[in-house]
N, C-alpha and C positions, 0 to 999 in steps of 0.2 A: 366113267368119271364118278369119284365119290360122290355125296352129299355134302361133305366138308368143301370140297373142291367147286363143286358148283354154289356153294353159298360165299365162298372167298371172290367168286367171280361176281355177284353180285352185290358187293360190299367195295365202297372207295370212300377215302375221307376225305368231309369237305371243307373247304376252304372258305369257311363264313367272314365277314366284319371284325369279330373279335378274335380269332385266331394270329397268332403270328408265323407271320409265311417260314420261317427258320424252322416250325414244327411239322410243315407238311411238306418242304421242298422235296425230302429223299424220296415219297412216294411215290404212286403212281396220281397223275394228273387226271381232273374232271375232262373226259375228251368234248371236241366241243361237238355240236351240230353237224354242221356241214365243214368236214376238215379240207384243211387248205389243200387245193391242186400241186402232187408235189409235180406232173410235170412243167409249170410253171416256175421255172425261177426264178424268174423278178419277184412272184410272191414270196417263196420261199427264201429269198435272200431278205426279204423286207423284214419277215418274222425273224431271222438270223438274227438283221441288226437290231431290233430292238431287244433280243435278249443279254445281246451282248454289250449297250448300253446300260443296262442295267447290272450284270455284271463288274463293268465298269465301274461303276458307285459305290459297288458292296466292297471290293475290293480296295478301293481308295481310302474308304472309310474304317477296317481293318478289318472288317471279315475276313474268316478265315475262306482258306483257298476249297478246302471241303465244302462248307458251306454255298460257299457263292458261287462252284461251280452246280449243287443241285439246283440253285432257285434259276443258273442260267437254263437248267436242262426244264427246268418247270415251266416258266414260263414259254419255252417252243414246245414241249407238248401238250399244252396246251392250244396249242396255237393248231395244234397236228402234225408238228415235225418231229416224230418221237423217237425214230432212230437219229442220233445222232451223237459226237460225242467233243464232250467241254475238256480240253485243255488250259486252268490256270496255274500261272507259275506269277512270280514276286511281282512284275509288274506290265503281264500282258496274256490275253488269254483267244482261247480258239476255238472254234469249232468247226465241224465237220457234219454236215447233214445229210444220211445216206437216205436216196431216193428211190432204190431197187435195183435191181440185178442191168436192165438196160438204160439207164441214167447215170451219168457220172454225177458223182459228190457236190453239194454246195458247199465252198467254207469261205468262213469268215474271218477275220484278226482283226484284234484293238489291245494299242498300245494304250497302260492307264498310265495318264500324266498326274503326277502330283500337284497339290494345291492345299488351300487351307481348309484345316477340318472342320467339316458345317455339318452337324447331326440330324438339323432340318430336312436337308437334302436327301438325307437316308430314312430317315421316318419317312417326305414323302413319296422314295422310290418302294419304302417295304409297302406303305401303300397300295401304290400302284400297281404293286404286283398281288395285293391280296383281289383288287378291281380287275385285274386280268384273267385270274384263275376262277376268277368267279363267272366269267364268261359277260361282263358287262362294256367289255371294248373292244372293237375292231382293232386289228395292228396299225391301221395310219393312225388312225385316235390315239393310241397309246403311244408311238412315235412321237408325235404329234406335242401331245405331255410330255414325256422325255426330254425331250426341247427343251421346252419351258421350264423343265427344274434344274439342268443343265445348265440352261444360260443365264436364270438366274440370279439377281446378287442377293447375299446374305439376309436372313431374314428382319436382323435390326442391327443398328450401324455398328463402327467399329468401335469408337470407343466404350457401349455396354460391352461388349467382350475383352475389353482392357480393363472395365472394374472388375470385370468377372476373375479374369488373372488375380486380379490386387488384392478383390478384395477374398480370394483363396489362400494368397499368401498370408495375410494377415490372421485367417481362419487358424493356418498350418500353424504359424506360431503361437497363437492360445494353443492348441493340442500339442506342443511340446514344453508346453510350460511358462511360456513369454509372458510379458505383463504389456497392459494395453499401450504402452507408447512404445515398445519394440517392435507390436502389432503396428503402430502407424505408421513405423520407420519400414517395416518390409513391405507395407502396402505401396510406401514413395519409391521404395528400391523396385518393386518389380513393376511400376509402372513405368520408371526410367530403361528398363530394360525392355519390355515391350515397345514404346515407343523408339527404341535406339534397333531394334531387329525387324518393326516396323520397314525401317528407313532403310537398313541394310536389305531386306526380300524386294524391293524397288529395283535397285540397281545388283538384280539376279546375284548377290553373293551364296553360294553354296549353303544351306543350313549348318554342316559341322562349323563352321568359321559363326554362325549367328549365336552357338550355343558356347564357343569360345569367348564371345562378347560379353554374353548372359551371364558366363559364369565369372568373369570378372566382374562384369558391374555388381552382384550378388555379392562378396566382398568388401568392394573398397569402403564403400559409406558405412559399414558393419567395423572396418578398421579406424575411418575416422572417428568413428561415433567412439569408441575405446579408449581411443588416445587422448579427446576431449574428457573425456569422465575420470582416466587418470590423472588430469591435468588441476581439473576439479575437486578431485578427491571422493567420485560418486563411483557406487557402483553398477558396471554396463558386463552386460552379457550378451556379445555380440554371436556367437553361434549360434542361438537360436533366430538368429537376422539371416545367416547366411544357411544354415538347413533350410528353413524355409525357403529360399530361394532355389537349392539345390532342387527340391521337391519340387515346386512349380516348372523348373526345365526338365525335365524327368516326366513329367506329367503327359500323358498325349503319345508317346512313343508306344511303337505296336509291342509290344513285350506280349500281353496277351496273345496276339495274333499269333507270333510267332513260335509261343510254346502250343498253341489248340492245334496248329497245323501239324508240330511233329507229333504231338500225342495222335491225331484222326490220319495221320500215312497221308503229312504230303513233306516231303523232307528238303528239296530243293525251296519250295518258298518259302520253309522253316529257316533254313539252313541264310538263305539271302536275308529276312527281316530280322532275323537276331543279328547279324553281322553290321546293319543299319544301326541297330539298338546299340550294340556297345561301341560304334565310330559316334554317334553322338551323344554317347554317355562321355565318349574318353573328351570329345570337345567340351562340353562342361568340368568334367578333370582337369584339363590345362589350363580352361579361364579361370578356374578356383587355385589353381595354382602359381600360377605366373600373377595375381592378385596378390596373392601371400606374400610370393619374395618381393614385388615392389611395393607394398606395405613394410613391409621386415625394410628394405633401403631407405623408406621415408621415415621410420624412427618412430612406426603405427604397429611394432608387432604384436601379433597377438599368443595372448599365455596360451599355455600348454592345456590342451585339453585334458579334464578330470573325468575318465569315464564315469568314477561313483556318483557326480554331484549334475550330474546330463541326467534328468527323467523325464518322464512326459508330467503332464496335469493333473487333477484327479479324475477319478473316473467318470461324472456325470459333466464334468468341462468338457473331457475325453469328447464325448461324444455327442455335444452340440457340436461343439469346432468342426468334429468329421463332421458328420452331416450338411453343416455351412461348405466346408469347404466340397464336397461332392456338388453341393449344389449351384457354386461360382462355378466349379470346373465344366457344368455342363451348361452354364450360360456361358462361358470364353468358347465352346465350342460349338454356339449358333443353337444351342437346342432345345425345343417348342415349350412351351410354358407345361404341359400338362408331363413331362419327362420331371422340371423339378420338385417335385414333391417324391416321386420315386426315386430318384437320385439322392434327396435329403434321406429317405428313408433306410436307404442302405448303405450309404455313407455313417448313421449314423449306429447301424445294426453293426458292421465291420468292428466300428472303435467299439463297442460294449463288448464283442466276444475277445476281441484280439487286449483288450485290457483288462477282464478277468481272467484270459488264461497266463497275461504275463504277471499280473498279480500273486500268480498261484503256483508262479514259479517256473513255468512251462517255457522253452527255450522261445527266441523269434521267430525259428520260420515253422513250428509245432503250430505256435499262433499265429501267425501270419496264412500258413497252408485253412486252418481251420475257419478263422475267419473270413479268409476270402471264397473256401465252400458256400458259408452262408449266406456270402453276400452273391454268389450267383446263385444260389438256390431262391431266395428271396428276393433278392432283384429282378431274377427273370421271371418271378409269379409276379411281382408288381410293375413289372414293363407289360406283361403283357394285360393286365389289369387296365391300364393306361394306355395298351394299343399302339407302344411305341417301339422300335425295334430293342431287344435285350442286350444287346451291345454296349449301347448309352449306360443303361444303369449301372451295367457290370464293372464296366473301365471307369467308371465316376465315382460309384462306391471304393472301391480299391486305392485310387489315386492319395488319399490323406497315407495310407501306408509303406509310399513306397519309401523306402528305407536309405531316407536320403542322410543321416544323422553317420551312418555306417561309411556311405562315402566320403562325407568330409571328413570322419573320423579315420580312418585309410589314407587320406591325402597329408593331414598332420603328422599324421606317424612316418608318411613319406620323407616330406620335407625336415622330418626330425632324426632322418636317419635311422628309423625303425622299423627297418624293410620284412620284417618277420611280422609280429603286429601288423604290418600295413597290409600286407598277403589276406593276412587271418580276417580283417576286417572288412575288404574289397569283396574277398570270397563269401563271405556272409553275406554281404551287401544281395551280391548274387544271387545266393542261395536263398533269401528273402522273396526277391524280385522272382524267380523263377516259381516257388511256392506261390506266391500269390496267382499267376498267371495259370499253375492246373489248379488252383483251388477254384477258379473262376470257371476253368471248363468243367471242373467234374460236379460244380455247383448247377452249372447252364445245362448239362447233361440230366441231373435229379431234374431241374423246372421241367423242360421239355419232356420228360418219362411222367411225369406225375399230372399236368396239364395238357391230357388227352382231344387232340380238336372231336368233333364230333360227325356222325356215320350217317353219308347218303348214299340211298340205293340207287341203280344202272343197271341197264342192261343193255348188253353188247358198247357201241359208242354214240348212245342216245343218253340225253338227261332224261330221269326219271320226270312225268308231265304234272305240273302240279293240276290242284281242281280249284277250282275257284262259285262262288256261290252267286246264282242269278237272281234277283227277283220278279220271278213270270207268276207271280200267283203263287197260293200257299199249297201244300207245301213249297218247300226250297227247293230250283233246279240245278244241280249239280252239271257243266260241262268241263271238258277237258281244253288246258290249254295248253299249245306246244310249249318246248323250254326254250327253243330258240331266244340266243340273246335279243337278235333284233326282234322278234318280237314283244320284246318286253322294254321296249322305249313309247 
């Protein structure tokens, strides 16, 4: 055995406090002490399921399948079940824990059911897994927690994530150029619409039919309010009522997820969460539409979109509104108070690049790809600054750009019989949305290369013993203490 060889063997990286578990999952794991009895299966199923609990969460909350299946494999080897092997796919995942040649296999399966997206819950399961790798829980204890974050309710009621919607939409519309009582009018619109899909997830109506709803309501008070200012003789500019709106349902959909998956080789749950993404893009499509023509019947139509005279704000409006609006969207989705500052921050880095570079002439998704590099380059050093999972920042930062203006803009041109234009303008829409989602991974990808965790030594599968200092008399007596977790309670 070389020199190089045997010093790679006593080199593993550790899994401190401030680390985020997403940067050390693919490794190898701190092994613990005394490793689990694999002839024992009840133990070894018990370590199973709480990996796969967790799992469970990362998954729900749009980790990619790459991802969420290392931190499943981390935290069982951790645990000491380190041959084994994680199967996830769109919405269930598996494993298989080989025992040795005269042992038949453990496996486990969990179906993730969907639910409302709570970011708390995933900050404190990355937590808990940074507690685990650290060697500071037993599996019933961490179990045990699991539980508890699980069954859980939301960290703070519902209605603070109803302003958090509101008041993003209001944000969105400053950032396309709205003036502040457009702002209040999409604030009342999308809180009618929250409360109306509220009431519809009650009585289990499917979500594409919630975003049919959404996208209606996102219209109609945008058509009345028009009709009145005609009537008046004022001037209303009701598409910036309803982009904003567009962008607020739009908001929250794994689009990230689903492009990280196929860019890192996993193509079946790429292949399933895109196909999620555009069934409830196209239900926001028909509620925006079917809006239209019964506006257009009630004698509310609305003029023909001017693409010249559609811009956004200027540039340092620009880029409070994002940053406001990254920061509501990560209060509507439950998450910890020390996430929004990080979430303002790169929400508001996004609008500064992606409005100099369209300033300057550079096409949307040139700007939209580039910006959303640096908002996962810089949002994932500031989540993990903040110690909160790089997920939240990335998808919060992003959110103010998703290119909701291109789809109504698409849909007009539909209903106007401009089915060429309408193509052109959908497929951009697209091509937007897709740029942004690898500008996020190949952003998340620099954080994570550049924010190296840091190197503890081992040897064999014993933790390195720390020394600790006595006072018997001077000098200082130096003994050794074991690493054993339990010993360090």
């Amino acid at each position: 055995m070389t020199v190089r060889q045997r010093l790679d063997r006593l080199r593993l990286v550790a899994l401190g406090e401030r680390t985020a578990t997403v940067d050390t999952a693919s490794l190898p794991a701190i092994s613990p002490l005394r490793p689990v009895d694999l002839t024992d299966e009840t133990a070894v199923t018990e370590i199973l399921d709480v990996a796969i609990t967790v799992g469970e969460v990362l998954l729900d909350s749009g980790t990619g399948a790459i991802d969420t299946a290392a931190q499943v494999r981390l935290v069982a080897s951790t645990y000491g079940v380190a041959r084994c092997e994680v199967d996830v796919t769109y919405d269930s995942i598996q494993m298989s824990a080989d025992r040795g040649a005269n042992l038949p296999a453990v496996t486990a399966m969990r179906g993730v059911k969907k639910r409302s997206l709570d970011y708390t819950r995933l900050a404190e399961v990355d937590s808990l897994v940074r507690r685990i790798t650290t060697g500071r829980l037993r599996p019933d204890q961490a179990r045990d927690r699991l539980a508890e974050i699980v069954a859980a309710d939301h960290p703070y009621p519902r209605a603070v994530a109803a302003l958090g919607w509101s008041g993003m939409a209001a944000a969105v519309t400053f950032l396309i150029g709205g003036s502040g009582w457009l702002a209040l009018l999409s604030f009342a619109t999308t809180t009618a619409i929250y409360s109306v899909n509220v009431g519809l997830a009650r009585i289990s109506l499917p979500f594409f039919y919630q975003q049919v709803a959404g996208g209606f309501l996102a219209v109609l008070p945008a058509a009345v309010l028009y009709r009145i200012g005609v009537s008046l003789s004022l001037g209303v500019e009701p598409y910036r009522v309803i982009v904003s709106g567009i962008i607020v349902l739009l908001a929250g959909l794994s689009l990230v997820g689903s492009v990280q998956d196929a860019i890192t080789g996993a193509p079946v749950t790429a292949a399933a969460r895109f196909l999620e993404v555009l069934v409830f893009t196209a239900g926001v499509v028909a509620g925006v539409g079917m809006a239209l023509r019964v506006a257009s019947k009630l004698g509310a139509t609305l003029p023909p979109l001017d693409q010249t005279a559609f811009g956004y704000a200027s540039l340092p409006v620009m880029v409070l509104s994002s940053g406001a609006a990254s920061a509501c969207f990560a209060i509507a989705c439950y998450a910890q108070a020390r996430a929004l500052t990080a979430s303002f921050l790169s929400g508001a880095v996004g609008a500064l690049v992606s409005g100099s570079l369209l300033d300057s002439g550079l096409g949307p998704v040139v700007a939209s790809a580039t910006a959303a590099t640096v908002v996962g380059l810089a949002g994932g050093l500031l989540a993990r600054r903040a110690v909160v999972p790089p997920l939240i920042v990335a998808v919060a930062g992003i959110t103010p750009l998703v290119p909701g203006l291109a789809v109504y803009r698409g849909l007009s041109e539909i209903l106007d019989d401009q089915t060429s234009a309408a193509l052109t303008d959908l497929a951009s829409a697209l091509a937007v949305g897709c740029a942004l989602a690898a500008g996020v991974t190949l952003g998340e990808w620099g954080a994570r290369t550049i924010r190296r965790p840091r190197i503890r030594a081992r040897f064999g599968d014993v933790h390195r013993p720390r020394l600790v200092a006595e006072r018997l008399g001077r000098p200082r007596r130096w003994r050794v203490v074991d690493a054993d977790p339990d010993s360090r309670r």
